[in-house]
ChimeraX commands (.cxc) that place a marker at each C-alpha (Angstrom):
marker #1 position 148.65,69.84,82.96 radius 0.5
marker #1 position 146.00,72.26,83.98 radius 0.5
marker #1 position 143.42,71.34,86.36 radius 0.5
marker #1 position 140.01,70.29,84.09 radius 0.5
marker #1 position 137.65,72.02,86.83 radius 0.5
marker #1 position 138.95,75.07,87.74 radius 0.5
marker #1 position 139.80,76.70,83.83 radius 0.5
marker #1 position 139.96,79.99,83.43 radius 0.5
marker #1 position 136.46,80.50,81.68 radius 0.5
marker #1 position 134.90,78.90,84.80 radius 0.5
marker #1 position 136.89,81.12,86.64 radius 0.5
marker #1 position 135.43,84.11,85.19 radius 0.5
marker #1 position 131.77,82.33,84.95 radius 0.5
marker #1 position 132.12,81.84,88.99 radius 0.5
marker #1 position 133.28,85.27,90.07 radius 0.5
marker #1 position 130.30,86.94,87.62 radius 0.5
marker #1 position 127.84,84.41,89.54 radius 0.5
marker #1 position 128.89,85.90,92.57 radius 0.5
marker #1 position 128.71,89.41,91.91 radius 0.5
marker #1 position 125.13,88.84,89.88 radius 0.5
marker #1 position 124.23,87.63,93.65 radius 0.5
marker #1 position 126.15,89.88,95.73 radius 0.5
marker #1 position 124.26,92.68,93.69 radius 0.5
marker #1 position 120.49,91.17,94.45 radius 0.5
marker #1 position 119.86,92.53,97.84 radius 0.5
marker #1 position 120.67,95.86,96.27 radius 0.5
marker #1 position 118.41,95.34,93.32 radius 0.5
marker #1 position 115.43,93.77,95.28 radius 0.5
marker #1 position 115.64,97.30,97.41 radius 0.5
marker #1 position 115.32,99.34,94.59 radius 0.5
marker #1 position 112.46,97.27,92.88 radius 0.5
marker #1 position 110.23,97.90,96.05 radius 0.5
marker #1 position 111.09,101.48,96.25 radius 0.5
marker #1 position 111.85,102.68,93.03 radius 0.5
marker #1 position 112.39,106.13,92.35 radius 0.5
marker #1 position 110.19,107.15,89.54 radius 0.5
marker #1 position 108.77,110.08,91.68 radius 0.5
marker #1 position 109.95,113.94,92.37 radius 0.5
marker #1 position 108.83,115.72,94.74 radius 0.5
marker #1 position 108.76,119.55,94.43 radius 0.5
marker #1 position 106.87,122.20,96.76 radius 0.5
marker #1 position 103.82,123.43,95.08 radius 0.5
marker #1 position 102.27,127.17,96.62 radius 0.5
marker #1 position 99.60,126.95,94.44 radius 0.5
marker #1 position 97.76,129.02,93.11 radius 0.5
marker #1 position 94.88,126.63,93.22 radius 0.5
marker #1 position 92.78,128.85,90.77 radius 0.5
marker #1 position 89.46,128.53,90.62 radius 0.5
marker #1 position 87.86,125.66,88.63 radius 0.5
marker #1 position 84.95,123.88,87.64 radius 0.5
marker #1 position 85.24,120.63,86.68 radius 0.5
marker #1 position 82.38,117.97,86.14 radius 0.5
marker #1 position 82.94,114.18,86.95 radius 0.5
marker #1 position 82.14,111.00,85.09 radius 0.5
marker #1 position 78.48,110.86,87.28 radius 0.5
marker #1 position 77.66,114.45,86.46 radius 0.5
marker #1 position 78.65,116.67,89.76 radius 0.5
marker #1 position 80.20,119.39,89.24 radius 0.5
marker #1 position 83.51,119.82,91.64 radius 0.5
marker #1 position 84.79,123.60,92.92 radius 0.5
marker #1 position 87.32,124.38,95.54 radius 0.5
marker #1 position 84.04,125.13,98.22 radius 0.5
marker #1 position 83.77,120.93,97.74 radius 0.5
marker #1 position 87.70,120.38,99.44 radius 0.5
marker #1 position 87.69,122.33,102.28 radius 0.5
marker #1 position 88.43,120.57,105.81 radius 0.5
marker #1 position 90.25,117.57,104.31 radius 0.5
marker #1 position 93.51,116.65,102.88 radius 0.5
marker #1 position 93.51,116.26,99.14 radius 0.5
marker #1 position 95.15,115.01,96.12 radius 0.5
marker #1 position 94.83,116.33,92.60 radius 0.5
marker #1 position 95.98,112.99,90.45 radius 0.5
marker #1 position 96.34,114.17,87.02 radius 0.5
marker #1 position 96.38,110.84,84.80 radius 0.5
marker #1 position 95.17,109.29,81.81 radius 0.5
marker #1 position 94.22,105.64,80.40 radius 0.5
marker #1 position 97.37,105.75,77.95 radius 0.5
marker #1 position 99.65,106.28,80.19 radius 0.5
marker #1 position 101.29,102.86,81.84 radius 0.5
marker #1 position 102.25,104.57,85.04 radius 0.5
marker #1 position 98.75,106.28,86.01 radius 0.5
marker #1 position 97.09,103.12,85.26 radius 0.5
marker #1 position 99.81,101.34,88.14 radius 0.5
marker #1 position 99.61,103.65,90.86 radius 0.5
marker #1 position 95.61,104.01,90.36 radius 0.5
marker #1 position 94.76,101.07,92.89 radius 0.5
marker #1 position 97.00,102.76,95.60 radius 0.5
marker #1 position 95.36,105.96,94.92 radius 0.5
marker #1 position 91.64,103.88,95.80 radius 0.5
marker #1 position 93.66,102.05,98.99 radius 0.5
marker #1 position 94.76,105.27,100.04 radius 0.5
marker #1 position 91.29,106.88,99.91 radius 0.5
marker #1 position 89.84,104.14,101.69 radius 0.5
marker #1 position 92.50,104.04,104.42 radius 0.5
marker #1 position 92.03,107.41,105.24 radius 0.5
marker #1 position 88.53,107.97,104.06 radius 0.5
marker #1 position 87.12,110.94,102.63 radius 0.5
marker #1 position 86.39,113.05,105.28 radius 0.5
marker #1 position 89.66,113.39,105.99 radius 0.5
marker #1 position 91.46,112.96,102.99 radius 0.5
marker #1 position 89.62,113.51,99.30 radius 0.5
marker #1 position 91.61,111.50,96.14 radius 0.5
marker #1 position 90.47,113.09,92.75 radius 0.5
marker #1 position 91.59,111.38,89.86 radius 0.5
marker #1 position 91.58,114.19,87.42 radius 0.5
marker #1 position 91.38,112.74,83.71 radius 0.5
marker #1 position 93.56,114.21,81.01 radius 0.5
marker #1 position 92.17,115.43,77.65 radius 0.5
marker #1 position 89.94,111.88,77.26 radius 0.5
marker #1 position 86.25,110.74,76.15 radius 0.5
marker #1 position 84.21,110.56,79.07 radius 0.5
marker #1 position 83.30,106.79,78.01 radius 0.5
marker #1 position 87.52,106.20,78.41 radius 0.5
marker #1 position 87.43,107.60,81.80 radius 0.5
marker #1 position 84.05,105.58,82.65 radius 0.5
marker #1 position 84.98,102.53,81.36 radius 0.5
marker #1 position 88.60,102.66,82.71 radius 0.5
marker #1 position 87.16,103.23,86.19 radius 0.5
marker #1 position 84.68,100.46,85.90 radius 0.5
marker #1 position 86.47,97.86,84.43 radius 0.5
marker #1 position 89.30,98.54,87.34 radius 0.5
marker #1 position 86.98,98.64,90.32 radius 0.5
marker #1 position 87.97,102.38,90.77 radius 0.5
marker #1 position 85.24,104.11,92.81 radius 0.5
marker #1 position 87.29,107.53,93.34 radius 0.5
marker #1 position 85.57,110.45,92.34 radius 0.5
marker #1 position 87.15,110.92,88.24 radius 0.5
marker #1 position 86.96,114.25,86.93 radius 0.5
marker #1 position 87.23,115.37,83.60 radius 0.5
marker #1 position 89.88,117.67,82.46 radius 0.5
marker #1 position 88.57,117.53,79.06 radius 0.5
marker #1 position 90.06,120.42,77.48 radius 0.5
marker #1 position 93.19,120.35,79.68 radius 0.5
marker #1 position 92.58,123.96,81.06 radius 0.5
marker #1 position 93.15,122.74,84.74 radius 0.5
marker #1 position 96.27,120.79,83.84 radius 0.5
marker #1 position 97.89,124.01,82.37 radius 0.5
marker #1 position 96.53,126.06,84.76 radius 0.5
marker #1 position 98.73,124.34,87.39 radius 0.5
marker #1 position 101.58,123.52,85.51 radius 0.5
marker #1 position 101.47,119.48,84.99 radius 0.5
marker #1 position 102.42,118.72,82.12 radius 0.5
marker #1 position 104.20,115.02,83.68 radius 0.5
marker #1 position 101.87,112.34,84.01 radius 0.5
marker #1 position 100.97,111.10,86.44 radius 0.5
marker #1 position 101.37,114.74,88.86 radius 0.5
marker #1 position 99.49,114.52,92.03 radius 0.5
marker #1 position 99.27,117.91,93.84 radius 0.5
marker #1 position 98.61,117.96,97.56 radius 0.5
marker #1 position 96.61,120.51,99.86 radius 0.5
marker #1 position 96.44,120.23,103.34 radius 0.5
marker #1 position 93.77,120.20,105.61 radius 0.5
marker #1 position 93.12,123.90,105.46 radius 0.5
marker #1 position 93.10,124.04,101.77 radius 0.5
marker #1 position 96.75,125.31,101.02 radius 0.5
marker #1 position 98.77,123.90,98.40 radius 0.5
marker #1 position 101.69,122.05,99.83 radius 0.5
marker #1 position 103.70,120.03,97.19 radius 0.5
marker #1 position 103.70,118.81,93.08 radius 0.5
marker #1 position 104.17,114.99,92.83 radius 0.5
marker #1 position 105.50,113.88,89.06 radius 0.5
marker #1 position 105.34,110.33,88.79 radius 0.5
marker #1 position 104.50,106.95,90.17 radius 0.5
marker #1 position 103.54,106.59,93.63 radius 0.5
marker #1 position 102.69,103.22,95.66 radius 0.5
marker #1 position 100.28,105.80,97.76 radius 0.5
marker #1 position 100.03,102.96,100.03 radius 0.5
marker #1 position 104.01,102.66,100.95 radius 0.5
marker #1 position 105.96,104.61,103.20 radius 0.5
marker #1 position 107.13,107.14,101.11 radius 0.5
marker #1 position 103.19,108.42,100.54 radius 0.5
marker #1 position 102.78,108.09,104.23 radius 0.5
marker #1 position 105.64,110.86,104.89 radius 0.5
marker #1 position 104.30,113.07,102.02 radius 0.5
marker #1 position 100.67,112.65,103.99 radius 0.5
marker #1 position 101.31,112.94,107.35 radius 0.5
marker #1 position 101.59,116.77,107.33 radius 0.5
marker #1 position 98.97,117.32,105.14 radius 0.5
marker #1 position 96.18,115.69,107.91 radius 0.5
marker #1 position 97.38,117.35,111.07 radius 0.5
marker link #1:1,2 radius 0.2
marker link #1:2,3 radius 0.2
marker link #1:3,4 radius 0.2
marker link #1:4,5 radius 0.2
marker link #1:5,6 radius 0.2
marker link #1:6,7 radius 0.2
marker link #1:7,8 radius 0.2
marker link #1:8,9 radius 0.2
marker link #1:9,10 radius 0.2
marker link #1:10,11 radius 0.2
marker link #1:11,12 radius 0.2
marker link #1:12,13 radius 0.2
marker link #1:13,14 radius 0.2
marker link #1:14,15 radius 0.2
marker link #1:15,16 radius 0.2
marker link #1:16,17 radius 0.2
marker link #1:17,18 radius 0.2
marker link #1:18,19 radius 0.2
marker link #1:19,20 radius 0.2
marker link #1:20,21 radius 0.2
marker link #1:21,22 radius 0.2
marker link #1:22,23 radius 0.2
marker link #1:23,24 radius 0.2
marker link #1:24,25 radius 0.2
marker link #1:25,26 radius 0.2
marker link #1:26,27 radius 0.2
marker link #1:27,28 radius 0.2
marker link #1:28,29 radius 0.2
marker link #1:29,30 radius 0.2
marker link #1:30,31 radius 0.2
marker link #1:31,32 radius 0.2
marker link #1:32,33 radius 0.2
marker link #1:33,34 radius 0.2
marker link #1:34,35 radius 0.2
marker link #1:35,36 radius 0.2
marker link #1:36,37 radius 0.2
marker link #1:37,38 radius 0.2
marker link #1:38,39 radius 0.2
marker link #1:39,40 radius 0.2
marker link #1:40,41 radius 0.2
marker link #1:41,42 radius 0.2
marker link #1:42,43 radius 0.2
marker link #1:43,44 radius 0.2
marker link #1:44,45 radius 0.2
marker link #1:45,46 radius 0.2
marker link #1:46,47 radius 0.2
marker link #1:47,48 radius 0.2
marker link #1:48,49 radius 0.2
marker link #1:49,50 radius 0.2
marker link #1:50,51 radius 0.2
marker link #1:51,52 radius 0.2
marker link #1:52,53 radius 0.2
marker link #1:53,54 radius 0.2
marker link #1:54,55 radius 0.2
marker link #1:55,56 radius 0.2
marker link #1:56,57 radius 0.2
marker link #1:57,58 radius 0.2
marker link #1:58,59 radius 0.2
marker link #1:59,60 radius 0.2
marker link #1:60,61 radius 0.2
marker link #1:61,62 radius 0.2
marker link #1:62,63 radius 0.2
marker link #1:63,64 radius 0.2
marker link #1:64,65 radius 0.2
marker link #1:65,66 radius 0.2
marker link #1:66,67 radius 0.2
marker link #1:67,68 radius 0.2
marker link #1:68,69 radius 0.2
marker link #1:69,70 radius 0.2
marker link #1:70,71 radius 0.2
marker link #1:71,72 radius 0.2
marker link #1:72,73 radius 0.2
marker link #1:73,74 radius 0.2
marker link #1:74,75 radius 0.2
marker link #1:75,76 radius 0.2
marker link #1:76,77 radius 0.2
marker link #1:77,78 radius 0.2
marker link #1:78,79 radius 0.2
marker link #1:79,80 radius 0.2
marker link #1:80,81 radius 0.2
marker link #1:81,82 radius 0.2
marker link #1:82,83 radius 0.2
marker link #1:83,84 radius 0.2
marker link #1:84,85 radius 0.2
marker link #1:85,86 radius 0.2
marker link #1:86,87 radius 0.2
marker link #1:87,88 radius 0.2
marker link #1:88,89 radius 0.2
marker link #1:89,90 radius 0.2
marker link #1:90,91 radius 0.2
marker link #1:91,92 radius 0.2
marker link #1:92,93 radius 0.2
marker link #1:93,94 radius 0.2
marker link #1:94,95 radius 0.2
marker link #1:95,96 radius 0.2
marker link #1:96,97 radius 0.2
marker link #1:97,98 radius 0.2
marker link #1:98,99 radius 0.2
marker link #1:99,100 radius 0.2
marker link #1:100,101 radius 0.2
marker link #1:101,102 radius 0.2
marker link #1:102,103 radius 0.2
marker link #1:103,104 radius 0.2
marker link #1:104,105 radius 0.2
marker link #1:105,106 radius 0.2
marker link #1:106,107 radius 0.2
marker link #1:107,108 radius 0.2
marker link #1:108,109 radius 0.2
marker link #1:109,110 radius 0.2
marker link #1:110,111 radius 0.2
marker link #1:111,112 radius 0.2
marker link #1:112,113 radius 0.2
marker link #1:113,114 radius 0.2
marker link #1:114,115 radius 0.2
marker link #1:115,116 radius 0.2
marker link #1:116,117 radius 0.2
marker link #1:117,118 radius 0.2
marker link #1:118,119 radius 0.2
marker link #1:119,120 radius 0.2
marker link #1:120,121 radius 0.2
marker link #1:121,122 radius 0.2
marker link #1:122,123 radius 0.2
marker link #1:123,124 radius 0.2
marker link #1:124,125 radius 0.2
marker link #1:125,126 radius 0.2
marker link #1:126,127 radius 0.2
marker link #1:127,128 radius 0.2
marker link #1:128,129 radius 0.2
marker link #1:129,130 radius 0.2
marker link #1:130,131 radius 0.2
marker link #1:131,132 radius 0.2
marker link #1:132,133 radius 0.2
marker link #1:133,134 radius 0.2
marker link #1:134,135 radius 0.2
marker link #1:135,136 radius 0.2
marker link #1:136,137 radius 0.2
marker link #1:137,138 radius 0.2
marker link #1:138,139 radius 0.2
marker link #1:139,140 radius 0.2
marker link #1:140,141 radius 0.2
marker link #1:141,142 radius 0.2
marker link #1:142,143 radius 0.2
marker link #1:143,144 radius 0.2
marker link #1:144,145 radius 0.2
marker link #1:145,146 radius 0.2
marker link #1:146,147 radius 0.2
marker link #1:147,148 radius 0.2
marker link #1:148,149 radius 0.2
marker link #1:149,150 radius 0.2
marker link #1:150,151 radius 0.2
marker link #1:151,152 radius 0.2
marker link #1:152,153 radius 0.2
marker link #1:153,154 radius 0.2
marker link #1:154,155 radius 0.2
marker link #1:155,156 radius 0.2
marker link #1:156,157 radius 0.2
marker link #1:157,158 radius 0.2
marker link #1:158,159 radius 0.2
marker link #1:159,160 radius 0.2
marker link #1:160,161 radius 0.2
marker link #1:161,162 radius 0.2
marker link #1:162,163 radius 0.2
marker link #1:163,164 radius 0.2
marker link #1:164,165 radius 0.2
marker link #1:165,166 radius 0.2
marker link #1:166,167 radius 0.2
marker link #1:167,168 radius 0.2
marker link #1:168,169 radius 0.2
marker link #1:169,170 radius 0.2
marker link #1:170,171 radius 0.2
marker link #1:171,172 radius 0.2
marker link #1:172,173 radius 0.2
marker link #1:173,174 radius 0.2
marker link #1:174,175 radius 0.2
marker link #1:175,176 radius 0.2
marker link #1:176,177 radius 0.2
marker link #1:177,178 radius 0.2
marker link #1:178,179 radius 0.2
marker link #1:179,180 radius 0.2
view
C-alpha cells in the first residue's frame, strides 16, 4: 500500500514549487533591470533644426551648447514613453539644466496632446514638437522611445531605443561621460 502523502502527483506538484521558487531571485533581477533598451553609438550628424515647444520658444542647436543633452523622441500612444517620462523629469532635476538639458521631443501629435500629456503628468521638461516628423527622420529614429545623447561639447555620442529608468544605474553609466 502506497503511502497517502507522498503520491506521485504531489511529487511532481512539490518539485515544480521548488523550482517556481528557486527561479524568483532570478526573475525579481530581471524585473528591476529589464532589458528593453539598446544601446548603439550615434556620430550624429545633429543637422540643423528648428523646432518650437508647447510654450512657443523656438529651440536650435546655439540653445545646447555647454551641457549634456538628451533628445527623447516619444509620443502619448506609446506605453513605454509614457513609463520612462518621470525618470526623464528626475533625471533633469538631479542634474539640472545647466549641466544636463532633457528635451522630450513629441512625435507627429496635436500640440493640445503634448500639452495636456505634460500637464496632467506633472512634466515640466521642455516638450518640443516634432510635428511633421522631419527631425525624427532626419536622425534616423524610427523606435520609440530613442533618446540620443550629446556630450558636453555638443558631439553626438550614442542612440538609445527603448525604455530607460534614467534614474537607475544603467542611465548613470550612459551619463557619466557625457558631463565630464
Amino acid at each position: 500500500m502506497s503511502d497517502p502523502f507522498f503520491t506521485r502527483r504531489s511529487f511532481l506538484q512539490g518539485a515544480m514549487a521548488a523550482a517556481s521558487v528557486a527561479a524568483l531571485p532570478a526573475l525579481a533581477i530581471e524585473a528591476l533591470n529589464p532589458p528593453g533598451f539598446e544601446v548603439t553609438p550615434w556620430a550624429g550628424p545633429l543637422s540643423d533644426f528648428s523646432l518650437v515647444d508647447i510654450n512657443g520658444k523656438t529651440w536650435r542647436p546655439a540653445d545646447l551648447r555647454g551641457r549634456a543633452v538628451l533628445l527623447n523622441f516619444w509620443a502619448t500612444w506609446c506605453p513605454p514613453c509614457r513609463a520612462e517620462m518621470p525618470t526623464l523629469q528626475q533625471v533633469a532635476e538631479f542634474y539640472g539644466s545647466d549641466k544636463l538639458l532633457v528635451l522630450a521631443i513629441n512625435f507627429k501629435e496635436p500640440a493640445a496632446r503634448a500639452l495636456k500629456f505634460a500637464t496632467a503628468t506633472g512634466l515640466t521638461l521642455p516638450v518640443l514638437l516634432d510635428t511633421d516628423g522631419r527631425a525624427a527622420r532626419q536622425w534616423g529614429v524610427n523606435v520609440f522611445p530613442t533618446t540620443l545623447l550629446l556630450d558636453h561639447r555638443g558631439q553626438p555620442r550614442q542612440r538609445v531605443r527603448g525604455e530607460v529608468d534614467w534614474s537607475g544605474r544603467a542611465a548613470e553609466k550612459l551619463l557619466q561621460p557625457l558631463l565630464k
